[in-house]
N, C-alpha and C positions, 0 to 999 in steps of 0.2 A: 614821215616823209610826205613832203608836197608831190612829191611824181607822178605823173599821171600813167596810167596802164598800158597805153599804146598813144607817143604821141604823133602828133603827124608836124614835120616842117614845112614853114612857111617861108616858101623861098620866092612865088610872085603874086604879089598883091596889091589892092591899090586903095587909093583914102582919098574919099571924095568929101569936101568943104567949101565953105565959103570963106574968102579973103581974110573977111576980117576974124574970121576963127580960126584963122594960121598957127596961133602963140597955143594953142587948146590941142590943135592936131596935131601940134612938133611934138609935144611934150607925151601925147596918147602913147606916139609911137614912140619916144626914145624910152617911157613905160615898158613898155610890151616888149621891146628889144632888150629890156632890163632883167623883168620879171618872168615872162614867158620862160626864157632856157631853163630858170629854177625850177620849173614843173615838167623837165623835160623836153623845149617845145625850142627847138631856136628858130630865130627868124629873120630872114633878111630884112636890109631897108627896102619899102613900101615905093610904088609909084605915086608920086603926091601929086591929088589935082586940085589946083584950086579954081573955084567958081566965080565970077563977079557979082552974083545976086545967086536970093534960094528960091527960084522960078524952077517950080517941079521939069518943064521945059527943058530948063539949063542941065539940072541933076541927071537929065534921060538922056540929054545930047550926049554928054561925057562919059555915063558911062555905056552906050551905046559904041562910042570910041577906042575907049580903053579897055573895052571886054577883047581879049581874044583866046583861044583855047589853053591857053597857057596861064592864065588867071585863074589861084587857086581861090581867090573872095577879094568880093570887092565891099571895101568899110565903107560906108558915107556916116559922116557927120551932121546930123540937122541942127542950124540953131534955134529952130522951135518945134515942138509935136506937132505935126498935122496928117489926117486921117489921111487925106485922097494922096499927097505928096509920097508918103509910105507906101499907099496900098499901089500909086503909079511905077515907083522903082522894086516893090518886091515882086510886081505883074513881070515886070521888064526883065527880074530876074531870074523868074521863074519858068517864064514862058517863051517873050523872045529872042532873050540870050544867056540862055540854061547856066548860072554861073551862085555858087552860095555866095548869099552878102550877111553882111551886117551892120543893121542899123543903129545908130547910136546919138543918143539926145544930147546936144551940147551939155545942156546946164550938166546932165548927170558928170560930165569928165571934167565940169572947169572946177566944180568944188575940189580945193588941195588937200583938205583933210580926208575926202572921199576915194579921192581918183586911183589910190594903189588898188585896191580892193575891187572897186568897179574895171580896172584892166586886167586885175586878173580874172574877173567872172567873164569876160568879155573875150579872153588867149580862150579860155574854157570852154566855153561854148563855138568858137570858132576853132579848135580842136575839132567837137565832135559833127559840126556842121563839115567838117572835109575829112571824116568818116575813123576821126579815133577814139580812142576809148577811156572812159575817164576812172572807171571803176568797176571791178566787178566782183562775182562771189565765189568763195572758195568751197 
């Protein structure tokens, strides 16, 4: 059994991108809204925001926006790794609006023969990021 030990639902969250990685984030989430319940995890549809540019600026403004107590994680989508752009939204995260995120590198979700697998490690870990359980011992 895929089950996870205690899972937690995801009922408000939100998915930050850029425009033109729209076709990458549709597809993440109707993933996750596929796969997830199979481990136990159902989830609602996501607050989708899309960005015009990936100006760590823009990424702060938004979800600076879209945080409010009621967000259980906020996804953002990068379409490239960059150090300070990460370490600017997981600060943001962390400190000035206490909220779990999850970062996620475009290229890792746009590979198709990859993408099942990488959303479900991705439901998995954002599981235990908003405090469930993935496995334990008897």
């Amino acid at each position: 059994s895929n089950q996870m030990l205690s899972a937690v639902d995801l009922k408000k969250w939100c998915v930050v991108y850029v425009t033109k990685n729209e076709q990458v984030a549709q597809n993440f989430v109707t993933l996750m809204t596929k796969l997830a319940p199979k481990m136990g995890m159902r989830v609602a549809q996501p607050d989708m925001q899309a960005l015009p540019n990936d100006r760590t600026e823009t990424y702060l403004k938004c979800i600076r926006d879209s945080v409010n107590p009621n967000v259980q994680i906020v996804v953002t989508i990068m379409p490239t790794p960059r150090d300070d752009r990460y370490s600017a939204v997981k600060k943001l995260c962390c400190v000035e609006k206490p909220v779990p995120s999850q970062v996620i590198n475009f290229k890792t979700i746009s590979n198709e023969k990859k993408v099942s697998s990488v959303v479900q490690k991705v439901a998995l870990q954002i599981n235990c990021k908003l405090g469930g359980e993935l496995w334990g011992c008897s």
